[in-house]
N, C-alpha and C positions, 0 to 999 in steps of 0.2 A: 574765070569766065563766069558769066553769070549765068545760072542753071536755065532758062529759058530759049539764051542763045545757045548752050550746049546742045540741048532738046533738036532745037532747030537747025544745030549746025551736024551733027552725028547721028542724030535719032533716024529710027525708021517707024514706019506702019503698024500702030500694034493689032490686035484684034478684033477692034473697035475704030480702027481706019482713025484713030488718034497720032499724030508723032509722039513717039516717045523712047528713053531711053530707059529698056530693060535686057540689061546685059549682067552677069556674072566673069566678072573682069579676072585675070591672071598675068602673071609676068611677057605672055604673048600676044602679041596684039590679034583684036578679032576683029569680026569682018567689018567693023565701022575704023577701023584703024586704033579702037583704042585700049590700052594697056596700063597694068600695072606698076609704078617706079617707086622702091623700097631704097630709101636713103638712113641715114645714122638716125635719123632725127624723128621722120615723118615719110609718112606713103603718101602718093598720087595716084590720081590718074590722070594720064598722059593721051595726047593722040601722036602719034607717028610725027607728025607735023613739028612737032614738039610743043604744042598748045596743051596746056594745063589746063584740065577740065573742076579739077575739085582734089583737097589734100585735106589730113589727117594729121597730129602732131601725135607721136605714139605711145609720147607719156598721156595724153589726153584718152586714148583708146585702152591704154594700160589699167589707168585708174577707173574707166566707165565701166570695163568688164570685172574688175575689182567689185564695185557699186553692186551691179546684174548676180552679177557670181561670185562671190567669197570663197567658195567651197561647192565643191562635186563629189557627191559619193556616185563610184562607178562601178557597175555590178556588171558581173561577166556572167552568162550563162550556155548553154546546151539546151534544147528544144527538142521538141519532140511531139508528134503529133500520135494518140491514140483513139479511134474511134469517133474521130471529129474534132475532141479535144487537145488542147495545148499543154504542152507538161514542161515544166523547166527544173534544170539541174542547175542551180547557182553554186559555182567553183569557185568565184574570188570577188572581190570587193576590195575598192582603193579608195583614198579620202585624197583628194587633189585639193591644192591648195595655193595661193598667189602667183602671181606672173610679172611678168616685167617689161618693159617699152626695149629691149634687147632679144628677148624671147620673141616677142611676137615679130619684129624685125625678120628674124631669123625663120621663125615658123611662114611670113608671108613670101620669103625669098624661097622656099622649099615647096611653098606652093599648096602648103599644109588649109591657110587659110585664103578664102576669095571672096571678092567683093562683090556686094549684090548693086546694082543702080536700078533703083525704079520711080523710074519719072515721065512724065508726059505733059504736053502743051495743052493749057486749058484754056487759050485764046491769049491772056492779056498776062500769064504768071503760066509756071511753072508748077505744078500738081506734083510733090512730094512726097512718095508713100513709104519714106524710111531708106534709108540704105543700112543694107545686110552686111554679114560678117557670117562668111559658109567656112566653119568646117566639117570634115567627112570625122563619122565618130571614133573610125580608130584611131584616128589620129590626134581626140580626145587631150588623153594624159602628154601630148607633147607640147601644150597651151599651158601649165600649168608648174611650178617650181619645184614643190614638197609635194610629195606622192609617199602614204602611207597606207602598206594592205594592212586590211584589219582582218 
């Protein structure tokens, strides 16, 4: 479907009385009907209807975050506020490293990762400001293959 007709077919009112579609999608459908669909191959999103809004191939997404991210070093810490200031206890540190179009499969069906859509109608086209890839940090190291604490 083409992003304009999306827009104007699902979108609502954003805050600027624009139609637009900004939602953070999941496996359950939200209040525009539309939802998450994780197959072997490639993710959607879907509306109820069963109209296909827009897909993903996830070897494509596998090797983009490959590209973005090679490697995460991830530091654990404890906090601690004295006298205004901030103090941290760093406990651990892991070196995270590659992913796989299987993994993220698996990470989007867990719900681990969600989709951001942020789009809106700019009359004659479709106003594109990226679509997002949310996940929450603890959940971090479970995007990732080889995990080494150092």
């Amino acid at each position: 479907m083409p992003p304009l007709e999306a827009v104007k077919k699902y979108g609502s009112l954003d805050k600027d009385g624009r139609q637009g579609l900004y939602y953070t999608m999941s496996l359950k459908p939200n209040s525009a009907g539309l939802f998450l669909d994780v197959q072997k191959l490639e993710i959607s999103v879907r509306h109820i209807s069963g109209n296909i809004i827009a897909t993903w191939q996830l070897k494509t997404l596998a090797d983009r975050f490959m590209q973005k991210m090679p490697a995460l070093l991830f530091v654990s810490a404890f906090t601690e506020e004295r006298d205004g200031l901030e103090y941290f206890h760093f406990y651990r540190a892991q070196l995270m490293k590659g992913t796989s179009p299987e993994l993220l499969a698996d990470q989007f069906r867990a719900e681990n990762i969600l989709v951001d859509l942020r789009l809106h109608d700019k009359g004659t086209r479709a106003r594109n400001h990226g679509t997002g890839f949310r996940a929450y940090e603890d959940k971090l190291p479970s995007l990732f293959q080889n995990i080494t604490d150092l």
